[in-house]
C-alpha positions in Angstrom: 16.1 -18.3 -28.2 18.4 -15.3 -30.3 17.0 -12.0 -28.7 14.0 -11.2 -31.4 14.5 -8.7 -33.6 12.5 -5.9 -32.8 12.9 -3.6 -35.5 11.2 -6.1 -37.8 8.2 -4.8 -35.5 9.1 -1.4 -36.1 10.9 -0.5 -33.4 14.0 1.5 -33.3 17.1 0.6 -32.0 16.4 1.9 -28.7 13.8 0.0 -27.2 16.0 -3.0 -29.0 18.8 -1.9 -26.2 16.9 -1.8 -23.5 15.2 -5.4 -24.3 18.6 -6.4 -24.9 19.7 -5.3 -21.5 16.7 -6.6 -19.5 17.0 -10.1 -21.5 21.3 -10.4 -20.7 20.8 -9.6 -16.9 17.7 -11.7 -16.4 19.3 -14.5 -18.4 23.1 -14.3 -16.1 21.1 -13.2 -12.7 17.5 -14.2 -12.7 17.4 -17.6 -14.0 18.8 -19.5 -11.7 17.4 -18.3 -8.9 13.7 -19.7 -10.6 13.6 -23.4 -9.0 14.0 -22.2 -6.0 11.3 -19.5 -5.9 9.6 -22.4 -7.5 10.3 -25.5 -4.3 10.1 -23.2 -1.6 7.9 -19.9 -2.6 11.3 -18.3 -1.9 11.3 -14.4 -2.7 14.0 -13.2 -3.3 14.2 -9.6 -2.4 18.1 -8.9 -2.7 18.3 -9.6 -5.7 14.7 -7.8 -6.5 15.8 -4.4 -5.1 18.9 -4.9 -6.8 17.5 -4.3 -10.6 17.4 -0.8 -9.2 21.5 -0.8 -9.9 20.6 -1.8 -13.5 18.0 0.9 -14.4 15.2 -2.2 -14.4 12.7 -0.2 -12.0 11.2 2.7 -11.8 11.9 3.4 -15.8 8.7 5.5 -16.3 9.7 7.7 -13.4 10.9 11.1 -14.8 14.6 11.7 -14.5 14.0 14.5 -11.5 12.7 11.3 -9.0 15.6 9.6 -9.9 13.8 7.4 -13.0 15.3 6.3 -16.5 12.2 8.8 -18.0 11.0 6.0 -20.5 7.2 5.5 -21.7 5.7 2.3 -20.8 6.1 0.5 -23.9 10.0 0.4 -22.8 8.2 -1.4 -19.2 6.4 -3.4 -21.2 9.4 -4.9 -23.3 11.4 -5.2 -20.2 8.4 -7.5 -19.0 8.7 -9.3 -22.3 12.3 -9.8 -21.6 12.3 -10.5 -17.9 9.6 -13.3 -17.8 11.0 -15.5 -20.5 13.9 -16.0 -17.9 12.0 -15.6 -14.6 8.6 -15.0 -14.7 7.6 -15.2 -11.4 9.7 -12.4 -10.6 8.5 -10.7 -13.5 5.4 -10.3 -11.5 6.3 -9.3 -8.6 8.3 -6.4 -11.1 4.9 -5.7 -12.8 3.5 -5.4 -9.5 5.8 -2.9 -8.3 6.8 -0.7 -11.2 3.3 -0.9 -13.1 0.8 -1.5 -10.9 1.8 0.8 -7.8 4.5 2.6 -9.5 2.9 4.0 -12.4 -0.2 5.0 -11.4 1.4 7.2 -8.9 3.9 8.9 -11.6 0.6 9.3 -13.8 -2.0 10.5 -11.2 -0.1 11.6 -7.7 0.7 15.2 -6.9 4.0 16.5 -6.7 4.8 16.5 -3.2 3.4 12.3 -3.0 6.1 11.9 -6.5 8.8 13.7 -4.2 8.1 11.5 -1.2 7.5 8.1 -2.8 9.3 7.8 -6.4 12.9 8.3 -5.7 12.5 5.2 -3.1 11.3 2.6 -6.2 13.7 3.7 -8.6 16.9 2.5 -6.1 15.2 0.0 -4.8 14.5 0.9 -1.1 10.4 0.7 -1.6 8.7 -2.3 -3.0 4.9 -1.8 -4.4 1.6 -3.4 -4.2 -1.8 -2.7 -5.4 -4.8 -3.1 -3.6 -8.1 -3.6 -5.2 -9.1 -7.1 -4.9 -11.1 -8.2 -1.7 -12.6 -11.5 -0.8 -16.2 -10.8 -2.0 -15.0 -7.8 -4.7 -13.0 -9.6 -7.6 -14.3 -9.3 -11.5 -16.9 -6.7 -9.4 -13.9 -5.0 -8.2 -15.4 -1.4 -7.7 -19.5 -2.4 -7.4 -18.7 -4.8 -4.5 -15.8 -3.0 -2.6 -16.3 -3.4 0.8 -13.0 -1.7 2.3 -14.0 2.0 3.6 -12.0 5.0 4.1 -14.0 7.6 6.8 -11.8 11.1 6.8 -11.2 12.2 10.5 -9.5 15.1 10.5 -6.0 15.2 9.0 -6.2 11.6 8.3 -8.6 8.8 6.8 -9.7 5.8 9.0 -9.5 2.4 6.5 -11.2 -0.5 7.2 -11.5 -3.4 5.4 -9.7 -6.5 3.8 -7.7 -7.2 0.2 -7.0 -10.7 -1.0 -4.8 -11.8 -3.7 -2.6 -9.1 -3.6 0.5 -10.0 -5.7 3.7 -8.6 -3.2 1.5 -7.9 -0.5 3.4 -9.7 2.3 6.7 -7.7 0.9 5.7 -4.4 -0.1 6.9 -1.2 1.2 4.1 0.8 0.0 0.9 0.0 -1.3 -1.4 2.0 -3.4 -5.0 0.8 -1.4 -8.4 2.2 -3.2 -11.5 2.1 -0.8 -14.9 3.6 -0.3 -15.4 6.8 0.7 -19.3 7.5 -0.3 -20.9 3.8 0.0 -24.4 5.2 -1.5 -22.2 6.2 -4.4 -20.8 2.6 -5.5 -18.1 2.8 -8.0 -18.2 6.6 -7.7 -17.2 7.0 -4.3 -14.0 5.2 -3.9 -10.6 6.9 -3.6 -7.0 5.7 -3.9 -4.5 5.9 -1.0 -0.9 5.7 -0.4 -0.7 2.9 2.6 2.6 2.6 4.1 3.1 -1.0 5.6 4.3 0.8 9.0 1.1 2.5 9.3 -0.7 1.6 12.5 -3.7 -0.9 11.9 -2.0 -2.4 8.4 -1.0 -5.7 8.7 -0.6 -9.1 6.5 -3.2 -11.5 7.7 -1.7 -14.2 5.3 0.5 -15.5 2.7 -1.2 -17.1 0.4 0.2 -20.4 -0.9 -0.5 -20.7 -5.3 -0.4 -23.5 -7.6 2.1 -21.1 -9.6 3.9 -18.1 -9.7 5.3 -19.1 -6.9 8.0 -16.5 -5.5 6.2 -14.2 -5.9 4.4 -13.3 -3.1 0.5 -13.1 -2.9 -1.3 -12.4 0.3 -4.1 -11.1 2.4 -4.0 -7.7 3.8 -6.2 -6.7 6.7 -6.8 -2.6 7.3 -8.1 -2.5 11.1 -8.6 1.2 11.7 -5.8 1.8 9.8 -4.6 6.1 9.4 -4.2 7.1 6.2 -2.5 10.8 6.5 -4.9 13.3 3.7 -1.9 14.0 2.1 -1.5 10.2 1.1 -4.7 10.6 -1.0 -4.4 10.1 -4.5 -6.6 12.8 -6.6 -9.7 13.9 -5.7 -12.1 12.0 -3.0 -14.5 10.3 -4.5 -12.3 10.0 -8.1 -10.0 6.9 -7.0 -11.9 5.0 -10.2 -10.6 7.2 -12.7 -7.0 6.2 -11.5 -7.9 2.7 -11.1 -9.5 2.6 -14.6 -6.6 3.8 -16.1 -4.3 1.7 -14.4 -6.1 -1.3 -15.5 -6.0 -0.5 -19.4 -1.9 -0.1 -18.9 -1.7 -3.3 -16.8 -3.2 -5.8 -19.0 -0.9 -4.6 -22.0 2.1 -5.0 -20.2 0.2 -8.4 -18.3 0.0 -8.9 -22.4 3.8 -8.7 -23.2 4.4 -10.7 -19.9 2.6 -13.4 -21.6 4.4 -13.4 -25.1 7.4 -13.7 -23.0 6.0 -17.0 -20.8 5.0 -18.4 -23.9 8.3 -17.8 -26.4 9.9 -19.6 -23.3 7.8 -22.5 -23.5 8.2 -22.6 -27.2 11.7 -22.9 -27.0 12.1 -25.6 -24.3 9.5 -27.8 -26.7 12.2 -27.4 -29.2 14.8 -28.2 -27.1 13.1 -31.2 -26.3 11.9 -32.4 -29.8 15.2 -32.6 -31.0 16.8 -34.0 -27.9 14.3 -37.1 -27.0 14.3 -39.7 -29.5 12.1 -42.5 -30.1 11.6 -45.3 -32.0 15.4 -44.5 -32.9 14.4 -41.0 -34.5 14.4 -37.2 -32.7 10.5 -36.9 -32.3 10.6 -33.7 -33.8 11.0 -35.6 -36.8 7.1 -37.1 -36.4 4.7 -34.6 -37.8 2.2 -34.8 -34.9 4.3 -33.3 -33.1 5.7 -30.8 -35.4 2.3 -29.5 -36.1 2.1 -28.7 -32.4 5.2 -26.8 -32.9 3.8 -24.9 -36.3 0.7 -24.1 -33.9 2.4 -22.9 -31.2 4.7 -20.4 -33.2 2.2 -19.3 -35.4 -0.5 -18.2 -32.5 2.2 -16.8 -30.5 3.2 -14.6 -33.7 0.0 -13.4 -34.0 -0.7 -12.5 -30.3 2.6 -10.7 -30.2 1.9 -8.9 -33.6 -1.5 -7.5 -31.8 0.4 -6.6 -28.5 2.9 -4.7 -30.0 1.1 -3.0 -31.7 -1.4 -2.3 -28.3 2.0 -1.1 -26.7 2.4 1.2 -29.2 -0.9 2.9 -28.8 -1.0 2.5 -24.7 2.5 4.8 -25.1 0.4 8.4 -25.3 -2.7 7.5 -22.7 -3.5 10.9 -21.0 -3.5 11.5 -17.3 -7.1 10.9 -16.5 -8.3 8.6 -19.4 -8.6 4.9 -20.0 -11.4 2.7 -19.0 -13.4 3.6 -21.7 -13.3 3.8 -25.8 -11.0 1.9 -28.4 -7.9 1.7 -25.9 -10.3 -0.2 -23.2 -11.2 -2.3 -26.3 -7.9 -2.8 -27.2 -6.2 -3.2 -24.4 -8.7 -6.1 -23.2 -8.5 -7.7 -26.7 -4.7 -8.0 -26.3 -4.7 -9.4 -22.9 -7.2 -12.0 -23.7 -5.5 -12.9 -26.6 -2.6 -13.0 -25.4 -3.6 -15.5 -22.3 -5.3 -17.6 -24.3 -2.3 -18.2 -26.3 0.0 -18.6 -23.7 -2.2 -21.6 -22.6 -2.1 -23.4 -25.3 1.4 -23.0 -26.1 2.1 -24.5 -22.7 -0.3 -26.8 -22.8 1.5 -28.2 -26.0 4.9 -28.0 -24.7 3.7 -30.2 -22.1 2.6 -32.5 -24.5 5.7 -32.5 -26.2 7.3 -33.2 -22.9 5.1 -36.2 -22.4 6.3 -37.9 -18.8 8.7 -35.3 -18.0 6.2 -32.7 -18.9 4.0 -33.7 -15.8 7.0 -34.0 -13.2 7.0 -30.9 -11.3 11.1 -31.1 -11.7 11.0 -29.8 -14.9 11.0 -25.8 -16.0 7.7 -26.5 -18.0 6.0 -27.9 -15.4 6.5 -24.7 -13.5 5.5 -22.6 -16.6 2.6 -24.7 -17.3 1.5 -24.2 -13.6 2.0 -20.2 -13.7 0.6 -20.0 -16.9 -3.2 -20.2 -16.0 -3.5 -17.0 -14.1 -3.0 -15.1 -17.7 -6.6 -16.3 -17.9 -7.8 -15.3 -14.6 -5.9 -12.1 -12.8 -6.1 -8.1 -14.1 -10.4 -8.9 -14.7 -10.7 -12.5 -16.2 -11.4 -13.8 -20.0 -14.8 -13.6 -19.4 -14.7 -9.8 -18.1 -12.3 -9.3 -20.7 -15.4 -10.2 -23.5 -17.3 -8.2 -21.6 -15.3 -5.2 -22.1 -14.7 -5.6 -26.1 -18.6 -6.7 -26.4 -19.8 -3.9 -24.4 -17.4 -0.9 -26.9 -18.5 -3.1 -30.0 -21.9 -2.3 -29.7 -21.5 1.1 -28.4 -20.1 1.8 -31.7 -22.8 0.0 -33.2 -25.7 1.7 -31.7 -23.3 5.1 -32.1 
């Protein structure tokens, strides 16, 4: 693949170097180190913490914590860039920088940014976010069982969080649990959980069909202290941040995706000139290059729409999201953009034929990670939900 043009999209030649960037390093650093993750669910966090020393993390962080200072469609391109080379540590990069990350540069207070931020932008504090719990998934804030009882100067959590993408690695975790049970989603709040905290601990890492090397695991909280000065916002207002969060992450989840699937696209390519059969390249057959039309033609489209998204997730205000055309958009983009990403790698597969299934090959392991675009940041079907449910608001409106 040449590194896509990006001011054809409309971007200017700045967000085109720092794509560039992310794409070179990934491509001469990160690659390699893919079937390894892939054999042994190796993380590797030397080479993770080491982005810091080429401004890869902590690039929405404002320039006084020791950040680049970008906007998160720059994050969101360096997703692009980094998961067409090594997606699973992509994730465990969205994880960190977006997930944890951001949501503290967009809703902590000043002396949690002077504490906390400097660490992710050199790479001295790795990130995780905890929302997910065994019996609390698409129902994330309804069925969150994890409480958080204030005694004195510190908050008492109890509870559990499953799937937690860099949970057995993190440094710091940004945790959200109840505070008002009678209140449901409007009594939870958002911590700041060091993993040296006493009654934290990793109960288990979790073993995944894909994405593998990148950590995923099971946290418990057992009477775990939480100082008051680790709470993020208000008590009671840790869904405001959460909403938020959750419009920027499946954007960025969004670009991820265009990024999995342009990779796919170009190993099919590879391969359809390469194999030959019946003494001719099969990319010669037109069965299969109608696969390869389909492919680039629905990834165009999903990128068109989630560039586009980026653009308008750029200028969110502190406090907003969860709600109204970007909550719309934001979902449509994501679901798109999964969907996609599917069926591009389930035709590269194809394409692949016998080598395609062997768990050897690179699209194998894309074609394994791939499915989660369907299922993680609020499935498809809670994804419909959400662009149904501000379709007929307007309606009715």
């Amino acid at each position: 693949m040449s590194i896509p043009n990006l001011t054809a999209f409309g971007f200017d030649a700045d967000y085109q170097a720092i794509f560039d960037t992310a794409y070179r390093y990934a491509r001469d650093e990160l690659y390699d180190l893919g079937k390894r993750m892939d054999d042994e669910d190796w993380f590797p966090e030397a080479e993770f913490r080491q982005l810091a020393a080429q401004g890869l993390l902590g690039v929405t962080v404002p320039a006084e914590y020791g950040g680049a200072g970008l906007d998160v469609l720059a994050q969101c391109l360096i997703a692009e860039a980094v998961a067409y080379w090594n997606h699973s540590l992509a994730a465990g990069m969205l994880a960190s920088d977006n997930l944890c990350l951001h949501n503290l540069v967009r809703n902590a207070d000043e002396d949690q940014k002077r504490r906390y931020l400097p660490g992710f932008c050199d790479g001295s504090l790795i990130g995780a976010l905890g929302m997910t719990e065994p019996g609390a998934g698409s129902d994330a804030l309804g069925s969150m069982a994890t409480t958080a009882r204030r005694d004195g100067d510190s908050y008492v959590l109890n509870g559990r969080k499953l799937f937690i993408t860099n949970g057995p690695v993190a440094d710091v975790l940004l945790v959200y649990a109840k505070t008002d049970v009678a209140k449901r989603q409007h009594g939870i709040s958002a911590f700041i959980v060091e993993k040296t905290f006493p009654g934290f601990s990793v109960a288990q890492k979790l073993d995944k069909m894909g994405w593998r090397g990148s950590p995923t695991g099971e946290l418990v909280f057992d009477d775990c202290r939480v100082p008051v000065a680790n709470r993020v916002g208000e008590e009671n207002r840790g869904n405001v941040v959460m909403m938020s969060g959750l419009d920027i992450e499946r954007v960025i989840a969004a670009f991820f995706h265009i990024g999995l699937a342009q990779r796919a696209l170009d190993l099919a390519l590879d391969y359809a000139t390469q194999r030959k059969q019946f003494g001719r390249a099969i990319g010669d057959f037109q069965l299969i290059q109608g696969m390869l039309s389909d492919m680039y033609t629905e990834l165009e489209a999903a990128r068109a729409l989630t560039y586009q998204v980026g653009r308008e997730i750029m200028d969110l205000p502190e406090g907003e999201g969860g709600r109204g055309a970007v909550h719309k958009r934001s979902a449509a983009a994501f679901l798109a953009a999964g969907r996609m990403c599917m069926r591009v790698l389930d035709r590269a597969v194809q394409i692949h034929g016998g080598m395609g299934f062997m768990r050897e090959t690179e699209v194998n392991r894309l074609y394994r990670s791939g499915k989660v675009g369907e299922i993680a940041a609020g499935s498809n079907e809670i994804r419909q939900v959400i662009i149904a449910g501000e379709l007929l608001k307007g309606a009715a409106g």
